[in-house]
N, C-alpha and C positions, 0 to 999 in steps of 0.2 A: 624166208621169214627171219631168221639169224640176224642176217646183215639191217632190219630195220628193227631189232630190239638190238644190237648193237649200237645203233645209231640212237637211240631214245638212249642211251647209258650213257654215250657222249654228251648227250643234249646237256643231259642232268648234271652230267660232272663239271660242265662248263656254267652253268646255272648258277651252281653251288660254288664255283669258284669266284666266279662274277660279284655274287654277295659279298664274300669278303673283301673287296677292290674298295679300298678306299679315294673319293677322286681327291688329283692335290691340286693345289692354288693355281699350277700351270696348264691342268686340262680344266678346270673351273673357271678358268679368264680364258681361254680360246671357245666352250660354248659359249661363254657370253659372249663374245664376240660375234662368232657364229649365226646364234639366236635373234642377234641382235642384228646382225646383217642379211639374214634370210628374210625375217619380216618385216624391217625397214627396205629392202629393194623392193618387194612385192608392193608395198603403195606406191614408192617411187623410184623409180628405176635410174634415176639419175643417182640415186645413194651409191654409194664406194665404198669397200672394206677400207682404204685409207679416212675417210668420212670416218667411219664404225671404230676406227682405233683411235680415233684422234679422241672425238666425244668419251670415248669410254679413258681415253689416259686423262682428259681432262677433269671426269670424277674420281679417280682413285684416289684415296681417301678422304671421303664424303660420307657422312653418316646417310646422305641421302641417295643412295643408292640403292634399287627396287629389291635386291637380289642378296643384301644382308643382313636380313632376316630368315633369306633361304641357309645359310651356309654351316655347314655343321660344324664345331668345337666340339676336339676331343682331348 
């Protein structure tokens, strides 16, 4: 019983560490990447993370990008 409220201590402490994890600009452009290549293969399989980076450098800076409006300013 010890070792699995030890384990629930870890959960927490990692939890609570997590929260404070700010993402930065370079884990924020690899899920979109990501995001963006997982559901674009899945209709067509013929998509390419090469395909997915290209599209995506070709909007960097574009007001019209789905995703900055998600992005937080601190």
């Amino acid at each position: 019983m010890e070792v699995s409220a030890m384990r629930q201590t870890d959960l927490e402490y990692l939890i609570e560490e997590a929260k404070k994890h700010r993402v930065t600009p370079e884990e924020r452009d690899a899920q979109i990447r990501s995001f963006t290549f997982g559901n674009t293969h899945l209709e067509n399989s013929s998509i390419t993370r090469a395909d997915v980076d290209k599209a995506v450098d070709s909007l960097k800076g574009s007001s019209d990008l789905p995703w900055v409006s998600l992005a937080h300013t601190d």
